[in-house]
C-alpha positions in Angstrom: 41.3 7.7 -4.1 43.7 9.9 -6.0 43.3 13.6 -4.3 41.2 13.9 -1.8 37.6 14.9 -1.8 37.2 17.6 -4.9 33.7 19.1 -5.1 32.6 18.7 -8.8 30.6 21.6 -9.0 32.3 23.6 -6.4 35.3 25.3 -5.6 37.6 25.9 -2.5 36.0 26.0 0.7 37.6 27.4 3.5 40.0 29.6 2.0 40.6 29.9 -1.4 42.1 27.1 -3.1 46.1 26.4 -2.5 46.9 23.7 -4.2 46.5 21.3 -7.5 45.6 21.4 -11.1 44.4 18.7 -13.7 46.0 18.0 -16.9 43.6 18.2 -20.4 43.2 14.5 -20.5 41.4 15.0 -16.9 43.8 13.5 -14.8 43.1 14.2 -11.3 46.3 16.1 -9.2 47.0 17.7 -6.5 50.1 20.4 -6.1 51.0 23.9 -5.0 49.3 27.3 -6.5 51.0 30.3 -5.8 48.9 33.6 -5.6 50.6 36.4 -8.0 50.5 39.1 -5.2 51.5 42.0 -8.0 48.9 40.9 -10.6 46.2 38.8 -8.6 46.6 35.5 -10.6 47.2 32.3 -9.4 49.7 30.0 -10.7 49.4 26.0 -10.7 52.1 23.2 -10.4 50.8 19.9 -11.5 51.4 16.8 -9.2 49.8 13.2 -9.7 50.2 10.1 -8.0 51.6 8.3 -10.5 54.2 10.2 -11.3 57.4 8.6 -12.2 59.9 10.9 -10.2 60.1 10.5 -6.7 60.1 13.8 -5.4 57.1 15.2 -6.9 54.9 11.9 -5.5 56.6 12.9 -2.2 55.1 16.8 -2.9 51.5 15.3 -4.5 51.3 13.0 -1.5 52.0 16.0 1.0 49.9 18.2 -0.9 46.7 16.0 -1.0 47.1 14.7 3.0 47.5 18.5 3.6 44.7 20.5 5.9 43.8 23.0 2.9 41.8 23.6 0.0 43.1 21.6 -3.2 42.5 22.8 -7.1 41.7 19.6 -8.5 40.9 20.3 -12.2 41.5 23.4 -14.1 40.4 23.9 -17.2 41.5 26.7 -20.0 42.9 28.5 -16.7 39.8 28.5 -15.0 39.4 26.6 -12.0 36.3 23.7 -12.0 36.8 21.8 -9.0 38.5 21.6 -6.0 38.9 19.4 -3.1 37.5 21.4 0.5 39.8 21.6 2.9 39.6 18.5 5.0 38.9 20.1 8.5 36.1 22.1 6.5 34.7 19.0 5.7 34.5 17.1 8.5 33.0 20.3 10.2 30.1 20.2 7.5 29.7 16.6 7.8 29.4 16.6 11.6 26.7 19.7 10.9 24.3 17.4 8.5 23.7 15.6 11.8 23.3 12.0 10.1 21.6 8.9 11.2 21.0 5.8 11.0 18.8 5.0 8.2 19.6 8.6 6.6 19.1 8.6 2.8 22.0 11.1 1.5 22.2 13.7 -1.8 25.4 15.4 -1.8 25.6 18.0 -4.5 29.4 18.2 -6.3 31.2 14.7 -6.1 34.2 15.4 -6.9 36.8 13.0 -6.1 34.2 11.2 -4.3 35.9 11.4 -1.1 33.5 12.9 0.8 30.8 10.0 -0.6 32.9 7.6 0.7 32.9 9.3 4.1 29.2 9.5 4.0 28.5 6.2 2.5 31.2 4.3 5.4 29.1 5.7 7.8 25.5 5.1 5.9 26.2 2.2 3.4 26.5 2.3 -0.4 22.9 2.3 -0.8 21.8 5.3 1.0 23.9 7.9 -0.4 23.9 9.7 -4.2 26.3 11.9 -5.5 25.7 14.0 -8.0 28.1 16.3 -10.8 27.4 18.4 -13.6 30.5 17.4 -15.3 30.7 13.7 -16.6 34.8 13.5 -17.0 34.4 14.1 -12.8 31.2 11.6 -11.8 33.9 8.9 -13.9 36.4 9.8 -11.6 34.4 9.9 -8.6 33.3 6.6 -10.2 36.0 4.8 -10.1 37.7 6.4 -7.0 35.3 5.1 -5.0 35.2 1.7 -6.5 39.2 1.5 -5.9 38.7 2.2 -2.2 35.4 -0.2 -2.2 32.2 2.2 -2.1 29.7 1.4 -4.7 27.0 5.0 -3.9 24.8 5.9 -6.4 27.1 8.3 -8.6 24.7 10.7 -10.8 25.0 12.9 -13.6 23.6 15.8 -13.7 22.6 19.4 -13.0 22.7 20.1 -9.2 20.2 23.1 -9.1 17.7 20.1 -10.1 19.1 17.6 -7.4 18.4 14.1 -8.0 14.4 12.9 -8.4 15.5 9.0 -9.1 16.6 8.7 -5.4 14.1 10.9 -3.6 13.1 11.6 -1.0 16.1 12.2 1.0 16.5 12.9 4.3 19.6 15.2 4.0 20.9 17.6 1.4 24.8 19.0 1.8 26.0 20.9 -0.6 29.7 21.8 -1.8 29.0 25.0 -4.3 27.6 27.9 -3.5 23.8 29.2 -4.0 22.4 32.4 -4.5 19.1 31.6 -3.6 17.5 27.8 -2.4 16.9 25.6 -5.7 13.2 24.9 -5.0 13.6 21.5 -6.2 15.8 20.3 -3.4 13.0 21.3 -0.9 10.7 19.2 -2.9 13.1 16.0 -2.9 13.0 16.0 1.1 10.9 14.4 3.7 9.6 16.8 6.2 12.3 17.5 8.7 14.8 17.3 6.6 18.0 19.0 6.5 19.8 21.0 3.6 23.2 22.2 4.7 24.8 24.7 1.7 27.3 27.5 1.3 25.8 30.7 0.2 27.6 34.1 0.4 30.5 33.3 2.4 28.8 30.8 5.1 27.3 27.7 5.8 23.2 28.1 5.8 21.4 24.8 7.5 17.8 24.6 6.7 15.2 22.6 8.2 12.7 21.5 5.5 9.3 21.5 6.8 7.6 20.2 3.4 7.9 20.9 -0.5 7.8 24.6 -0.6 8.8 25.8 3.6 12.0 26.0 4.7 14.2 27.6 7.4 17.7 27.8 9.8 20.5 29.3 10.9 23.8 30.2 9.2 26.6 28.3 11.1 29.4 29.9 12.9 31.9 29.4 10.9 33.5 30.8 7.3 33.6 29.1 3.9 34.8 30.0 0.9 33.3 28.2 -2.7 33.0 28.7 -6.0 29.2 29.1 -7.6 27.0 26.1 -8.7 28.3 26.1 -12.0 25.6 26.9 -14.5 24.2 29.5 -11.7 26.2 32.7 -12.5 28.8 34.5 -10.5 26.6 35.9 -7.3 26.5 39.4 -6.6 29.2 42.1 -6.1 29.4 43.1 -2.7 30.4 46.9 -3.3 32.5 48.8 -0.6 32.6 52.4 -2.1 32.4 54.9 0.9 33.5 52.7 3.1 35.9 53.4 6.0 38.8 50.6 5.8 39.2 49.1 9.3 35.2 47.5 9.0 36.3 45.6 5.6 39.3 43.8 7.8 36.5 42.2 10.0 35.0 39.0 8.5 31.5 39.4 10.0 31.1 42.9 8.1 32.2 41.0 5.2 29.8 38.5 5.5 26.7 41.0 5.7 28.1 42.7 2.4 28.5 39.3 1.0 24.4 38.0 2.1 22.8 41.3 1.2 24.6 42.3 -1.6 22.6 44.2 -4.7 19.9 44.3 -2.0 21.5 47.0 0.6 24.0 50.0 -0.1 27.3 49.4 1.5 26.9 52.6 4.0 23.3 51.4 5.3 25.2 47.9 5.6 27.8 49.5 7.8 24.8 51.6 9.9 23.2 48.0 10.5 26.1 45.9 11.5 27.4 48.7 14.0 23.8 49.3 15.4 23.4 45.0 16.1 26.6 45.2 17.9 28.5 43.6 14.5 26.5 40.6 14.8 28.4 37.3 13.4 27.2 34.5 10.7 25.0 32.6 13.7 22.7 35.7 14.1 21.6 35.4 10.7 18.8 33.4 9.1 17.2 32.4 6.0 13.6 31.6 5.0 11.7 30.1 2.2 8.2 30.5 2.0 6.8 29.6 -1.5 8.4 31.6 -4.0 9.7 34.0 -1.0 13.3 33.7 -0.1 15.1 36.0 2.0 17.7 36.5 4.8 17.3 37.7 8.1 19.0 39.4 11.2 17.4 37.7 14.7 13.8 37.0 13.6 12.5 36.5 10.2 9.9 38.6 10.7 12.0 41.2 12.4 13.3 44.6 11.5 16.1 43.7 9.4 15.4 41.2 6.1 16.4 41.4 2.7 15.7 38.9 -0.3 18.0 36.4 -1.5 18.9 35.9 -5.1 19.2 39.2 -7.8 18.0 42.4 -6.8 14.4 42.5 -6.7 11.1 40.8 -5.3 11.1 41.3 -1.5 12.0 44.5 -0.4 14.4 44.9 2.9 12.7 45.7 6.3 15.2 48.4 7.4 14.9 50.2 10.9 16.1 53.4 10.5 19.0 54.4 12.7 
């Protein structure tokens, strides 16, 4: 299927992308970037499969069997999709909690790889995947034709999901959100479950009808690039901040959720007071037009709204 499972409208998940490129014609590849650590640019070395010199097939094949992210397609320098890495994927996957019967939207299809995954386990006819770009739904296309999937391969804008397939019983996402698109909730029968990134975790919502909507961020770290279409999300400032709390990941993550919505030194206060809670301590709700994150309880002390600054205000304790 060419390299492995690229999110169309995503980026790296995991860590930040390691390896591949695409060429201008589209081709999909897969090789090694190198971070400039004196500038902060990334360099990419193209690799395909069908490459005629041995050694570089060797490298592509190494590269796209590898347990890390993959750059997939860059275009004018700028990265467009990227394959998650693989451990990453099947971590999400096992999260989305399928069953039998399950009707499927993924959002960013990529290489189609992680389609095929979902339509192996559900058949062809129970899983959509949907892309922005149409060079990549071809791809995805034909990737998954090669390899003998035939899902429903769509496309079009992810922030509007997919109404021709409706409703669906699951929603995973490979970009990340600033806020919940409202019309994913209203693709979804009741009990549902949306699994996407936003800020720099994994947020699983169960879906109790068209406009209600709640969960958990998972454990776990992940790394993507916005919903393309969506904007870049919001700086997460750290002026007046000590160093040592910007090396641990869980302070990063609460600059990441509230940022434009809290000021880094009240973010600090917060996370030192909870005991520096991790991702699994925070939640997010959708109520209506209402989105916003929570520590604990959503209707405790500590909330903040989701998106741009504005709307809801935070519920902050004082310390």
């Amino acid at each position: 299927m060419g390299a492995p499972g690229a999110a169309g409208t995503t980026g790296a998940a995991g860590t930040p992308a390691t390896a591949g490129a695409a060429n201008a014609s589209g081709r999909e590849t897969a090789g090694a970037a190198r971070a400039g650590a004196a500038h902060g640019t990334v360099g990419y070395t193209r690799l395909w499969r069908d490459d005629p010199h041995p050694l570089r097939r060797a490298r592509w094949l190494v590269g796209a069997y590898a347990n890390a992210p993959l750059a997939t397609r860059v275009r004018d320098g700028e990265l467009i999709t990227s394959s998650s890495q693989p451990s990453l994927m099947a971590r999400m996957l096992q999260a989305l909690q399928v069953r039998d019967g399950d009707r499927v939207l993924e959002i960013g299809a990529g290489t189609g790889y992680n389609a095929a995954l979902l339509a192996h386990r559900l058949g062809d006819t129970q899983v959509t995947t949907l892309d922005l770009d149409p060079e990549i739904t071809e791809a995805a296309r034909n990737h998954l034709a090669a390899a003998g999937f035939r899902p429903a391969v769509v496309t079009g804008d992810g922030a509007r999901g997919c109404p021709l397939h409706a409703p669906y019983d699951r929603i995973i996402a490979t970009c990340a959100v600033a806020s919940i698109p409202s019309a994913w909730l209203g693709q979804c029968r009741p009990g549902a479950l949306i699994l996407t990134p936003l800020a720099t975790g994994l947020i699983a919502l169960r879906v109790a009808d068209a406009r209600h909507a709640e969960g958990h961020f998972l454990a776990m770290p992940a790394y993507f690039v916005p919903l393309r279409g969506s904007g870049p999300p919001p700086q997460a400032p750290t002026h007046g901040l000590p160093s040592r709390p910007l090396l641990d990941d869980s302070f990063r993550f609460l600059l990441n959720v509230a940022a434009g919505h809290m000021e880094p030194v009240e973010a600090l206060a917060l996370w030192e007071h909870e005991g520096r809670p991790g991702r699994e301590r925070y939640g997010v709700t959708v109520r209506g037009e209402r989105q916003w994150v929570w520590l604990d309880d959503p209707e405790g002390a500590y909330g903040w709204p989701l998106g741009p600054p504005g709307g809801l205000q935070p519920r902050l304790q004082p310390f």
